[in-house]
C-alpha positions in Angstrom: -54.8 -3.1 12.2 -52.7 -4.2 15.2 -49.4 -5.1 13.1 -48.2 -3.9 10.1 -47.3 -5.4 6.5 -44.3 -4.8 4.3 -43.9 -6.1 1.0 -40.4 -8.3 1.3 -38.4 -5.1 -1.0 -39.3 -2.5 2.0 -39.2 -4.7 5.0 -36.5 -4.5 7.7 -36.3 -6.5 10.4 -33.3 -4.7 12.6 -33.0 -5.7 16.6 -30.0 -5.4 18.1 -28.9 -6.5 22.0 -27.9 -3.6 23.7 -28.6 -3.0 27.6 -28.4 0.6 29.2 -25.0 2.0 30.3 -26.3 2.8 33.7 -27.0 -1.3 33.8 -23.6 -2.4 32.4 -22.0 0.4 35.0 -23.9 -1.3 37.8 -23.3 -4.7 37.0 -20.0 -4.2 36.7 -20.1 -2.7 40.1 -21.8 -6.0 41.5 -19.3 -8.3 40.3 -16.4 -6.2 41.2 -17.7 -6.6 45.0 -18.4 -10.0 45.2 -15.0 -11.0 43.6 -13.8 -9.1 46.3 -16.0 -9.5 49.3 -17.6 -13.0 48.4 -20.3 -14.2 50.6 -21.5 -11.0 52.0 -21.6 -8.9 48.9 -23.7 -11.7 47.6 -26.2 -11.9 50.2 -26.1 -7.6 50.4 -27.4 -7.3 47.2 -29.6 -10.6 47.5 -31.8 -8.7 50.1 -31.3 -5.4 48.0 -32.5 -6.6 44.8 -34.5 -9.9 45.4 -36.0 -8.6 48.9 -35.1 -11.5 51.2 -34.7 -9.8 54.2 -33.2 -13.1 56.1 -30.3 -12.7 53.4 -27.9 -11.2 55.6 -28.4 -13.4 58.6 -25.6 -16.2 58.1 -27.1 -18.8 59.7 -29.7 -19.0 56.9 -27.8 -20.8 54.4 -28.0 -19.9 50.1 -27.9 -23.6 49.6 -31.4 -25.0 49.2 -31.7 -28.0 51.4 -32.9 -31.2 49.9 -36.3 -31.5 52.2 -37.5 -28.1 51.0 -37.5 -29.5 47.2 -39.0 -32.7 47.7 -41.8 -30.5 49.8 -41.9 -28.5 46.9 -42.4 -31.8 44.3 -45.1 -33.4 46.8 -46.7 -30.2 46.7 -46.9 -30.2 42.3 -50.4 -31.7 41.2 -50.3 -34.8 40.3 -51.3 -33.9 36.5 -48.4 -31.3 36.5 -46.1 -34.3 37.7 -46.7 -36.8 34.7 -45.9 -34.0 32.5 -42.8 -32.4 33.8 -41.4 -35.9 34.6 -42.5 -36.7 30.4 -40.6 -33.7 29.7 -37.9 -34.5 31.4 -37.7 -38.0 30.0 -38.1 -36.9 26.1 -35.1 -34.5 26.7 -33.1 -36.9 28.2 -33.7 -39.3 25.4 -32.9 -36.7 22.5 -29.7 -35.8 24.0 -28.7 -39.3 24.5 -29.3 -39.9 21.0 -27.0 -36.8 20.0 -24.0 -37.6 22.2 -21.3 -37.7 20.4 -18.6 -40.5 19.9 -15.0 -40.8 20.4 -13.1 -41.7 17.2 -10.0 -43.3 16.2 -8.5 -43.9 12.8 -5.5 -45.8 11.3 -3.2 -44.5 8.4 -0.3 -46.3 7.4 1.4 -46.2 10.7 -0.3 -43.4 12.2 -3.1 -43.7 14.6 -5.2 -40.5 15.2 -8.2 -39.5 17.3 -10.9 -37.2 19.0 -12.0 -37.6 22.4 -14.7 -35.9 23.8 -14.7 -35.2 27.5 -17.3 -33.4 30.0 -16.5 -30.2 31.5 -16.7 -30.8 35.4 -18.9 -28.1 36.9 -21.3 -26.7 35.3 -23.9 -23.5 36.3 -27.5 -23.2 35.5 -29.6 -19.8 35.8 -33.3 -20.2 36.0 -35.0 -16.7 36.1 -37.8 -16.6 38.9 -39.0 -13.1 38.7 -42.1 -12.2 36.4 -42.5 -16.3 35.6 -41.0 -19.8 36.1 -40.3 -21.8 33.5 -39.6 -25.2 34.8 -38.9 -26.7 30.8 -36.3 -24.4 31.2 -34.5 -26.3 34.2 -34.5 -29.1 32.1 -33.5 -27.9 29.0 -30.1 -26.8 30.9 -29.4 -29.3 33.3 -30.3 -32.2 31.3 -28.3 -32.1 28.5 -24.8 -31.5 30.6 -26.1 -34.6 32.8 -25.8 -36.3 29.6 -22.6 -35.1 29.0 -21.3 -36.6 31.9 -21.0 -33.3 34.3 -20.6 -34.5 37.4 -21.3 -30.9 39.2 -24.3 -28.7 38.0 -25.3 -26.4 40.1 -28.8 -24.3 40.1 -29.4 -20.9 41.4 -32.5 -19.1 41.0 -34.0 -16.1 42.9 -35.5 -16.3 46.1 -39.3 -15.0 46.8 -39.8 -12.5 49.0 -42.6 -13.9 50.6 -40.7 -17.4 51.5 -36.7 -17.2 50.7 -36.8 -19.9 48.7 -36.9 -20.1 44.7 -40.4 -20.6 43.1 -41.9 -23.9 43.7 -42.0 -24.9 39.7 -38.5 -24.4 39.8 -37.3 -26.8 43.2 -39.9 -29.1 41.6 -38.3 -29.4 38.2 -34.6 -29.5 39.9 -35.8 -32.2 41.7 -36.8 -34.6 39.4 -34.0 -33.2 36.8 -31.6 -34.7 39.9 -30.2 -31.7 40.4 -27.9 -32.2 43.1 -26.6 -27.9 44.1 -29.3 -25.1 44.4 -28.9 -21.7 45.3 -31.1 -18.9 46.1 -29.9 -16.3 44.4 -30.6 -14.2 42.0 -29.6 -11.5 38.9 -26.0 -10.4 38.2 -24.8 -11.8 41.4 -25.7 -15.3 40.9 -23.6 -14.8 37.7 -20.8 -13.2 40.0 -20.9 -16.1 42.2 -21.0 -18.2 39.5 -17.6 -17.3 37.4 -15.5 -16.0 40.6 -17.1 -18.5 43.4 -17.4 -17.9 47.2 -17.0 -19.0 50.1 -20.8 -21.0 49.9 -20.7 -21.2 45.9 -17.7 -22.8 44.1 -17.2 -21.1 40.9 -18.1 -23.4 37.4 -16.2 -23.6 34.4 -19.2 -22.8 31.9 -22.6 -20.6 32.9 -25.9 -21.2 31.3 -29.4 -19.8 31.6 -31.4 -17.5 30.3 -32.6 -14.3 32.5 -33.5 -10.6 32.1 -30.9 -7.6 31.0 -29.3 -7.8 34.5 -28.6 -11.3 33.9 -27.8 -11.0 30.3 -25.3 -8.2 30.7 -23.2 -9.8 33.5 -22.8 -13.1 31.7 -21.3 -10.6 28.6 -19.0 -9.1 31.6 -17.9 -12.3 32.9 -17.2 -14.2 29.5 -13.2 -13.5 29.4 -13.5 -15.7 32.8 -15.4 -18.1 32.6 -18.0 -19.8 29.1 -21.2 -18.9 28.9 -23.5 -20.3 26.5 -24.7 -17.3 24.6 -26.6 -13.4 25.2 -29.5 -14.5 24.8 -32.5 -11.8 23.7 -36.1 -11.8 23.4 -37.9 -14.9 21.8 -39.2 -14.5 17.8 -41.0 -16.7 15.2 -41.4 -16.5 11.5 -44.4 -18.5 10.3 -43.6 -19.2 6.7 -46.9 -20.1 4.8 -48.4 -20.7 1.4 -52.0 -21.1 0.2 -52.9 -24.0 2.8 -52.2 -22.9 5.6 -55.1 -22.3 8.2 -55.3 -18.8 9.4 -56.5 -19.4 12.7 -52.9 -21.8 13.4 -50.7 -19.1 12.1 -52.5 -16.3 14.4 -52.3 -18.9 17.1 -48.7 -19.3 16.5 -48.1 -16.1 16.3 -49.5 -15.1 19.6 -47.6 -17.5 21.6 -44.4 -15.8 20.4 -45.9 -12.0 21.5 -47.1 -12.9 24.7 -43.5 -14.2 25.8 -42.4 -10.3 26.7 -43.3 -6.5 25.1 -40.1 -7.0 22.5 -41.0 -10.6 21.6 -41.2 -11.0 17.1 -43.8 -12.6 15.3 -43.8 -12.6 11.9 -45.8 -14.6 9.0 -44.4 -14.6 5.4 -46.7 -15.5 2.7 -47.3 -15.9 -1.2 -50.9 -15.7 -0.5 -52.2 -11.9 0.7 -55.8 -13.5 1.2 -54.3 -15.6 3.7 -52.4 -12.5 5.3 -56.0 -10.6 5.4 -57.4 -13.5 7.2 -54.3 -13.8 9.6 -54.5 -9.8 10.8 -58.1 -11.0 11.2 -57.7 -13.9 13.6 -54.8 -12.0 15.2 -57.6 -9.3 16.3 -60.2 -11.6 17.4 -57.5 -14.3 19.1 -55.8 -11.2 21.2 -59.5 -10.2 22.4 -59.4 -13.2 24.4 -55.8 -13.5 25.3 -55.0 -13.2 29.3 -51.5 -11.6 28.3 -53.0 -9.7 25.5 -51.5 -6.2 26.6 -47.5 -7.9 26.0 -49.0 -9.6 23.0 -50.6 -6.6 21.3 -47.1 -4.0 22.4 -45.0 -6.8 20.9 -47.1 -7.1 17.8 -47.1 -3.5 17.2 -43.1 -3.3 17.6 -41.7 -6.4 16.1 -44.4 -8.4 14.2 -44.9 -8.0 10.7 -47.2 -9.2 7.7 -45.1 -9.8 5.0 -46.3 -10.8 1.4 -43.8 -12.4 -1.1 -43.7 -13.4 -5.0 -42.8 -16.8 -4.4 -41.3 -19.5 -1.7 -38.3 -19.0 -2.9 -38.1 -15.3 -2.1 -39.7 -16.2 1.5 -36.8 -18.4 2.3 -34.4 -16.2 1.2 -35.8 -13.1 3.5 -35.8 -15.9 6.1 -32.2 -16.8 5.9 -31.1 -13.3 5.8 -33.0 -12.4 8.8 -31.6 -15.8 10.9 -34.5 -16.3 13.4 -34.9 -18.2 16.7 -38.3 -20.3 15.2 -39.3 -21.1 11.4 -42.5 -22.5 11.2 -43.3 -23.9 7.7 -46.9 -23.9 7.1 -46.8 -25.3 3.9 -48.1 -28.2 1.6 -44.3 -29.9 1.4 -42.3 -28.6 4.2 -39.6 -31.2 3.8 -38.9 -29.7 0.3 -38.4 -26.5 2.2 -36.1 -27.9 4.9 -33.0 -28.5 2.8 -33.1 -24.8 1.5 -33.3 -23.6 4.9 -29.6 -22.4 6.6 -29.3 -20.1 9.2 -32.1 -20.7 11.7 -32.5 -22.0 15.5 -34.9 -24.3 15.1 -37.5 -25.7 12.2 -41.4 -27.0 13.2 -42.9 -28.7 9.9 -46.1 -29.1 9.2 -49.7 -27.4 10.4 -49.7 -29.7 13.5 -46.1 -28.6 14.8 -46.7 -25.7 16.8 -43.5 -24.3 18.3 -44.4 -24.8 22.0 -44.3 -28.5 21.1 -40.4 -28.0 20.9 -40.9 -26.0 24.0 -42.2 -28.7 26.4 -41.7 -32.1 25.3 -40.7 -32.8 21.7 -36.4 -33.3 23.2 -34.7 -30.8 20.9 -33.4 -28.1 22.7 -35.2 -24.8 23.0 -32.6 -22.5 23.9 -32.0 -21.2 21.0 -29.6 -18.2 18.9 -31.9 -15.1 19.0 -31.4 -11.4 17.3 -30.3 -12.9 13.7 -27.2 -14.7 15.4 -28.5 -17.6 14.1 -25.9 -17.3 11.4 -23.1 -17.8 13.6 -24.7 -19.5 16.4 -26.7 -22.9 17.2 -29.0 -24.5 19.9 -28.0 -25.5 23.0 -26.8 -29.1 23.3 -25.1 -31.5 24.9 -22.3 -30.5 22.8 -22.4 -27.5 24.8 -20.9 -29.2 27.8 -18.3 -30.9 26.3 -14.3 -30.2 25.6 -12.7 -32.4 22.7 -9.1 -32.8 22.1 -7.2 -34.9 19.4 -5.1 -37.7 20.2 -1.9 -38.7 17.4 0.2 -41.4 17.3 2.9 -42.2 15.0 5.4 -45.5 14.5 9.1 -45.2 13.1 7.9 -45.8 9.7 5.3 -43.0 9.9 7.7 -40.3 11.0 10.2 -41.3 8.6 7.8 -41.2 5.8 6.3 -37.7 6.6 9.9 -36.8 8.1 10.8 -34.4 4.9 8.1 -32.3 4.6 7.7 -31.3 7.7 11.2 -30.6 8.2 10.7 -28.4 5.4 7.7 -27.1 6.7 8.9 -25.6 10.1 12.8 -24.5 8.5 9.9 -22.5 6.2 8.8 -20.6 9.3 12.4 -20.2 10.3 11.1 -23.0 13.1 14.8 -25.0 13.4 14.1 -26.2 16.8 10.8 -28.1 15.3 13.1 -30.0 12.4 15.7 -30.9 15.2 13.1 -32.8 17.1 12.2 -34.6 13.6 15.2 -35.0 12.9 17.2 -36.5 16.1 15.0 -38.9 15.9 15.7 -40.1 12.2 19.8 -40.0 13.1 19.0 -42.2 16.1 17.0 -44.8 13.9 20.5 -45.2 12.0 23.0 -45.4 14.3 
């Protein structure tokens, strides 16, 4: 048996996100330096930690020139192409359909409002290391294009072997429209990011996902400058009843492990024949699995059979546990949605795998991971904008709502705030 099985009264589902303290000691040391020293503490620790050797040679600029990512486009296949560019498009489209609007209301006399505005530079993390995610570049750079941010700027890490960021990743940047990318890397693209230097202007909000390095300096830098969230290792919850096909829910299950070694996958079930056949078509499916050894280490740490008395009992395990991805394999999943609270994201149906919100479904999949789903939501194009509330009142307004809030700040021992009332309601007699 390659995971183990709880009955719902026994099972606990603890992760927490913690990084080492020698990590958070060095990253702290890494953005002390480049807030200080700028431009050569960033390309120092470029060559240190990413291996670039021409990193310290200034005439070899961080930027990423617009020729080498069109190269990098041309050389995509031509397959690959139609389906980032679909990607891209179906994002773009979502979003749009999100944004939100300003509003204005009247009453009696008063006009008030909410006006949303884009923040004005914007940066975007794209880890390069063990893999490229290109969705990923446009799941962050889309959505504040939406927005109406007119600076977003990329950095991802350079390879050794060339200096310049993976190919997947210029590609995707450049038919995202990407308009700034940088080749650099780990905690001190995040340093460059909130304090800026000399090559890269610091942003008002930093977004991305990347490994502990990454994760740990955004938590450092947060009192400077937004960020949108710590994000941890990817997790799934298959909820299923009586119908659901084993082989999907294994399937499913798998795509979650192979993500990293502390990646959940979970299935929660009325039905313990379906949970027999499941553990079986997790064996057999992992056999053949070309990331099987992340995929089996994850199951073995974070995934979990878990058998339940009823639906009801499965939801309720589900909202107390908050995860990233609820798949409802189920014969009614929309009577299943409503009951559903604190989760990232929710795939209905047997044919709604969760790599379909992945790549090219248009909701966001950067998610709330690590149960902060009950605090915390997707990314959106929310994300990237400010609001503020606009309020306007006529003589007949303020005179009407003149007494109680001259009562209200004399309350507070405020006198100053009833003056500025009231000077204005002597001046309307005289």
């Amino acid at each position: 048996m390659i995971i183990r099985r709880y009955s719902s009264d026994q099972w606990i589902w603890q992760r927490t996100l913690t990084s080492e303290t020698a990590v958070q000691s060095k990253v702290s040391e890494i953005l002390e330096t480049i807030r200080r020293d700028g431009d050569f503490a960033l390309r120092r620790y470029t060559q240190e930690f990413d291996r670039w050797q021409g990193a310290m040679n200034a005439e070899e600029p961080l930027s990423v020139p617009r020729s080498v990512r069109e190269a990098a486009l041309a050389a995509t296949p031509a397959s690959l192409q139609t389906a980032l560019r679909e990607a891209a498009q179906r994002i773009r489209r979502f979003h749009e359909d999100v944004l939100p609007d300003n509003r204005q209301f009247e009453q009696a006399g008063a006009t008030l409002g909410m006006v949303w505005r884009p923040l004005r530079r914007v940066g975007v993390y794209a880890p390069g290391g063990k893999a490229a995610y290109p969705s990923t570049v446009f799941m962050n750079t889309i959505p504040a294009q939406v927005a109406g941010v007119t600076e977003i700027v990329l950095a991802s890490p350079p390879q050794a072997e060339t200096g310049w960021p993976h190919p997947l990743i210029l590609a995707a940047a450049e038919i995202a429209g990407v308009q700034e990318v940088y080749r650099i890397g780990g905690a001190q693209a995040i340093a460059a990011f909130a304090y800026g230097t000399a090559s890269v202007p610091a942003v008002e909000k930093i977004v991305g996902p990347g490994n502990q390095w990454v994760a740990t300096a955004k938590q450092q830098v947060q009192s400077h400058v937004a960020i949108d969230s710590i994000a941890g290792p990817s997790e799934v919850f298959v909820i299923a009843d009586h119908t659901a096909k084993a082989p999907y829910v294994a399937a499913d299950m798998l795509a979650q492990a192979e993500h990293d070694e502390a990646a959940g996958a979970v299935c929660i079930s009325t039905d313990r024949r379906l949970l027999d056949e499941v553990a079986s078509e997790l064996e057999r499916q992992l056999a053949i699995l070309p990331r099987r050894s992340i995929a089996a280490q994850a199951l073995q740490t974070w995934g979990a059979l878990v058998e339940v008395a009823s639906m009801t009992e499965a939801i309720e395990l589900t909202n107390q546990m908050a995860p990233e991805h609820v798949e409802l394999h189920v014969a009614h999943p929309y009577e299943i949605l409503p009951e559903l609270r604190t989760v990232g994201a929710v795939f209905l149906g047997e044919y709604t795998p969760e790599p379909v919100g992945d790549y090219l479904a248009g909701p966001n999949h950067v998610l709330p991971t690590h149960g902060t789903a009950r605090f915390a939501s997707g990314l959106s194009v929310h994300d990237f904008l400010r609001r503020f509330t606009y309020v306007s009142y006529d003589s007949t307004a303020l005179a009407r709502d003149a007494e109680s809030i001259i009562r209200l700040a004399e309350a507070e021992g405020l006198d100053g705030h009833a003056r500025a009332v009231q000077i204005r309601l002597e001046g309307e007699r005289s």
